[in-house]
N, C-alpha and C positions, 0 to 999 in steps of 0.2 A: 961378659955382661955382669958377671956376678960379682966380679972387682968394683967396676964401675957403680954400680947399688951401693957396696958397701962405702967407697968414698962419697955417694952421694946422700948419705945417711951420716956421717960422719959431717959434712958438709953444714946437713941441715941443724945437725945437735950442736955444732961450735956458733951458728948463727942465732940458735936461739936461747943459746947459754949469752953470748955476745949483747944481743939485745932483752934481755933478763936483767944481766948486771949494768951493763953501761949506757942500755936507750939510747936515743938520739937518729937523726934521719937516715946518718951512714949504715947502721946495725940494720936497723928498723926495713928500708930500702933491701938489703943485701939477705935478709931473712926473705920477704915478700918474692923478693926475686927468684931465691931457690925453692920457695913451694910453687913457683907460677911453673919451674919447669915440669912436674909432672903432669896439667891439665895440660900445658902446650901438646906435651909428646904424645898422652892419646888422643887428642885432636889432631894432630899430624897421622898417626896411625890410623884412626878413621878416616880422612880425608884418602889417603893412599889406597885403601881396602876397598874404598866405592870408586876412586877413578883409575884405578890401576889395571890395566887387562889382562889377559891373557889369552892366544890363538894358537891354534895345535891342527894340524894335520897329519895324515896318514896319507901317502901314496897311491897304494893299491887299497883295495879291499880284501883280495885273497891275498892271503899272508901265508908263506910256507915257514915252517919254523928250519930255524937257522941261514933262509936266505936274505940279506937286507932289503928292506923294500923305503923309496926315499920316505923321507919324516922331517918337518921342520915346526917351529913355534915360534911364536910372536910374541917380545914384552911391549905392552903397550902404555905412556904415559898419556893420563888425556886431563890433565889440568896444569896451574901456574905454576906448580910450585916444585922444586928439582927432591923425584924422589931417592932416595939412595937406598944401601943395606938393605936389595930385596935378594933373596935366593930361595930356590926352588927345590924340591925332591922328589923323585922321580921314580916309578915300579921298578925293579930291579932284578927279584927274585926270579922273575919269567921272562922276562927280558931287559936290552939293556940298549942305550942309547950312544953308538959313535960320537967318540972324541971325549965324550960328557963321562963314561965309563972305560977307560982306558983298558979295564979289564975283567975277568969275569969271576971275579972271588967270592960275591956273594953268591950262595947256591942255599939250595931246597931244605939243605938239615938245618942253615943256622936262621931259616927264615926270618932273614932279613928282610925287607919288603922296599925298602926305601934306600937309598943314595944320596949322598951332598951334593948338587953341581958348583957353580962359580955363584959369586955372589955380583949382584948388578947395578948400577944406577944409573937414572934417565933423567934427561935435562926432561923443561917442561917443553908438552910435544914432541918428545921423542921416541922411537919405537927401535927395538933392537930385533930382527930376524936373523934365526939360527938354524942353518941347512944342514943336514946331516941325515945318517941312514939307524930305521931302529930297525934291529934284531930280535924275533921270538925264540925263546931256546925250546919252547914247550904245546904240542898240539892241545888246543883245549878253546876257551871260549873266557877269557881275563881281562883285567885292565892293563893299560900302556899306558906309555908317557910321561907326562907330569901327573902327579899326586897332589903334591902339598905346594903351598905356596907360604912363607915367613918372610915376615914386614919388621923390623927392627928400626926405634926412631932414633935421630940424629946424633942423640947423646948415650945411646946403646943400653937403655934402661930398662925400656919393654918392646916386649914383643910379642906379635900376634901371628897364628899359627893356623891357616884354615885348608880345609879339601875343594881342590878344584870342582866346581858346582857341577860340570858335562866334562868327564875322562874320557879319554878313547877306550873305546871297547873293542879287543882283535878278537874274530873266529881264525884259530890256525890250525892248518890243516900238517899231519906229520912229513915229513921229507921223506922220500925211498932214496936210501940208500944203496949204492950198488957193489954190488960184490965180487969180486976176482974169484975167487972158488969158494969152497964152502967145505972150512976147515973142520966142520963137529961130526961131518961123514964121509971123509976124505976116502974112503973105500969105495963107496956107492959110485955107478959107473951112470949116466944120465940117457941108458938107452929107455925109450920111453915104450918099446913095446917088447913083449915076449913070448915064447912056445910055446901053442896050446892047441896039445895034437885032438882035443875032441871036437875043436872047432871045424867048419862045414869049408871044404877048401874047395866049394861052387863062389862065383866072384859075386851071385847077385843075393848070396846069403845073406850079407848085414853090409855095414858103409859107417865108415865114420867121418867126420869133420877133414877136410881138408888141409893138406900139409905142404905149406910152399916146397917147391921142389918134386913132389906128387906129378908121375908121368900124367900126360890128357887122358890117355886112353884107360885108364884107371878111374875117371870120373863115371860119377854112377850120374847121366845126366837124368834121369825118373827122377831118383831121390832131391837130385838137386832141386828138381822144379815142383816137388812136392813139398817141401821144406824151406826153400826160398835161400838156399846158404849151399856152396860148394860142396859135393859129398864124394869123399873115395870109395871105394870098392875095398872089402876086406877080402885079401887076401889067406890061405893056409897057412893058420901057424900065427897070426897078425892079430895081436892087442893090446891094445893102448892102457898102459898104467899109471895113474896119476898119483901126486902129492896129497894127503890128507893135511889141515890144517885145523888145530882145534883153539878157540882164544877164551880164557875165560874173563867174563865181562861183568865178575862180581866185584864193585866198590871196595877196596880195602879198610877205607878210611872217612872219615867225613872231612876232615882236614884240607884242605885242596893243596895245601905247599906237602902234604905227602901223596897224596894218589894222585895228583897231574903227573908229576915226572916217571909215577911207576906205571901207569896208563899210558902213554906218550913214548915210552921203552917195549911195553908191548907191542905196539901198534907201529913201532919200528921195525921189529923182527919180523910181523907179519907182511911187512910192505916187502924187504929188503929179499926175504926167500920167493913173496908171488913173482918181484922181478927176476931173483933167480932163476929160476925154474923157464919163465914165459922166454925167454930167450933160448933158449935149447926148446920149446913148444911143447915143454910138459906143463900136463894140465894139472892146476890146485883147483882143490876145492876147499875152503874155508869154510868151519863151522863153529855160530857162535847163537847168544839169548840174548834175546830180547823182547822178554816177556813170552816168549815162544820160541821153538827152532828157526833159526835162521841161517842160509848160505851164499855165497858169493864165491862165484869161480873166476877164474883166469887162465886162458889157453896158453897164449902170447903175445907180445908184446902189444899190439892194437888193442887188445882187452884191458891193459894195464889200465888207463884210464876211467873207466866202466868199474874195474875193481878200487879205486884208488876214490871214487863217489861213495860204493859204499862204506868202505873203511869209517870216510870223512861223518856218515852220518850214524856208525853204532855209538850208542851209548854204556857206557858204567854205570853200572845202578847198584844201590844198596838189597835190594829185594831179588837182584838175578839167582837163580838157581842153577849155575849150571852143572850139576852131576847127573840130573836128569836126561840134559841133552846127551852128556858121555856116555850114559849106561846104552843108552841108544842106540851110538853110534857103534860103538862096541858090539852091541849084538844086531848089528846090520848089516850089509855088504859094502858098507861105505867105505869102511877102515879094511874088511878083508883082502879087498882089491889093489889096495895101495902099495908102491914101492916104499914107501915111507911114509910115518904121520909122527907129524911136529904136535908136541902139545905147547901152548905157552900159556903159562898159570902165576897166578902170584900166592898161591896157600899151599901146604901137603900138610896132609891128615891118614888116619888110615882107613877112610870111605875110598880116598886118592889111589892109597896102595893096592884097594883089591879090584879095583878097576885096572890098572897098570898090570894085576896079574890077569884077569880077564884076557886082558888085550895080547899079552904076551903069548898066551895060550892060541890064538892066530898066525905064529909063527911071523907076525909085520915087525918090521924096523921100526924104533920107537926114538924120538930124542927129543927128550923134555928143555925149555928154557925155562926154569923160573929165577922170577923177577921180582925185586922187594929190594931192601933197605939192608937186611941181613938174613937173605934165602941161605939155609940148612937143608943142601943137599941130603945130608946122613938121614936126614926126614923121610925119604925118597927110597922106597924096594928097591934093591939090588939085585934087577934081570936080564938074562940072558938076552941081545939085540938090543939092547937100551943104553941108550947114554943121557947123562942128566948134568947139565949145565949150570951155573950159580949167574945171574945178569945182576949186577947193580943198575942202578937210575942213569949214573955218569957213566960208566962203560962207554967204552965204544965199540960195537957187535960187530962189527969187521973184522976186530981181533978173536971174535969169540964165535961165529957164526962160520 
């Protein structure tokens, strides 16, 4: 375009150097002509701007990030005149659009936000649909699709440059990841109960939650019909130790191309261990703020679901405090009881570390993710049952989990 300008500046100064010196109709005519070309060309670009469309859909409504769900868009010509040199750009950093993004180079550090697709043109009355699948890389609440739309008129001089007036708006919700083992405590053995000679080895002392496989004659059926849910009989020696799960749900950033992808990485970890776990029928309990203590547990596998709502609706917020909720949890029996407690955080300070020592002092298995852009484990106390993990954003936690 920029060529084009300059030869057509060049164009216009020999034409009115041309008819300066030598007048006459030829000059006179061929001057007139080359200034008519710029009112033609944004008359044409207006013309195309008011009748030119665009239509977009989205498939689903619930959108899982990284599964494709269909997506297509409509160019629309709706006047006489053939428009040409239209192309589109389209969100890209969160997600990307088959066939149109062949690949996924742009990412969250070089926020990039937009993409070139093909460039287009429509006889008059003609409309071009384009079927294909979009991809969200990112749980959160963004824009999709087409962004921008650029008009270029015939003789490639000017161009106009606008935001599609109604985006698609995706709510996405994180993927659970599943996991073959779980390399960051490949010791820890997944029996879910243990020896505890002070407990009452009468069968109708306590009862808990029922365990497929759980003999009949072991059902406490009182309890059940007090309680409305299958209850076993705790036998001598029988109790159930669960997974601790802590998320911290304080905002990193205001920025969204930095804390979606590091929110979105958390909330991966947290899915990928409750599936862990719910499959062998140990119980997590997740603890996290929002604006107050909040939990969300998971036995197995049928709760996945139930846990996988609440995930979908915590928030990150700028104002979370969560050390409060930790100091808490710490001096409660929440964490005592645990076979292990996963913390996943995105800061270390040393308000962090002496909670870390608090907690070690409980003699629990401790194994930190944190997650950022460039987490500094060495930040992180160095104790005894603890292991401390570095997550980047891109990771893939299968190799790291």
């Amino acid at each position: 375009m920029k060529r084009n300008r300059i030869i057509y500046f060049l164009l216009c100064t020999g034409a009115i150097v041309l008819a300066s010196f030598y007048g006459g109709p030829v000059s006179y005519s061929l001057l007139f002509g080359l200034l008519l070309i710029t009112p033609i060309s944004l008359l044409y670009l207006l013309t195309v701007y008011v009748f030119f469309k665009l239509y977009q859909v989205v498939g689903n409504k619930h959108i899982t990030a990284y599964e494709p769900v269909p997506y297509y868009f409509v160019l629309q010509n709706e006047y006489l005149l053939n428009f040409c040199n239209i192309s589109i750009k389209t969100y890209s950093t969160f997600s990307y659009i088959g066939n149109i993004h062949n690949s996924e180079e742009n990412t969250a550090e070089k926020h990039d936000d937009t993409s070139l697709s093909n460039v287009y043109e429509l006889l008059p009355g003609e409309n071009i649909r384009y079927d294909t699948n979009l991809i969200c890389r990112y749980r959160g609440d963004y824009f999709v699709g087409i962004k921008e739309i650029t008009i270029v008129d015939f003789f490639k001089l000017y161009r106009i440059t606008y935001r599609v007036p109604e985006p698609l708006n995706a709510v996405v919700s994180p993927r659970i990841i599943k996991l073959e083992s779980l390399r960051s405590i490949p010791e820890m053995t997944l029996s879910t109960f243990r020896e505890n000679p002070h407990m009452s080895s009468d069968f109708d002392a306590s009862v808990r939650e029922y365990v497929a496989g759980d003999p009949i004659k072991a059902i406490s059926w009182k309890a059940s019909a007090r309680t409305g849910s299958l209850k076993s009989r705790l036998t001598y020696g029988e109790q159930r130790q669960g997974i601790g799960l802590f998320l911290d749900t304080k905002r990193i950033s205001d920025n969204e191309y930095t804390y979606i992808p590091v929110e979105n990485k958390c909330l991966e970890i947290v899915l990928a261990l409750a599936n862990y776990f719910s499959v062998f029928s140990v119980p997590v309990t997740m603890y996290y703020s929002q604006s107050g203590p909040v939990s969300a547990c998971c036995g197995n596998q049928s709760e996945m679901d139930s846990f996988l709502s609440s995930v979908n609706t915590l928030r990150f917020r700028d104002d979370e405090d969560s050390t409060v909720l930790l100091d808490s949890l710490i001096g409660s029996a929440a964490f005592a009881n645990c076979m292990v407690v996963f913390l996943v955080i995105t800061s270390a300070d040393a308000e962090l570390n002496r909670k870390l020592y608090s907690l070690s002092l409980t003699g629990v298995k401790t194994v930190i993710y944190y997650v950022g852009y460039n987490p500094r484990t060495e930040d992180i106390i160095e104790l005894q049952d603890q292991k401390v993990f570095a997550v980047l954003p891109e990771d893939d936690i299968s190799k790291i989990l």
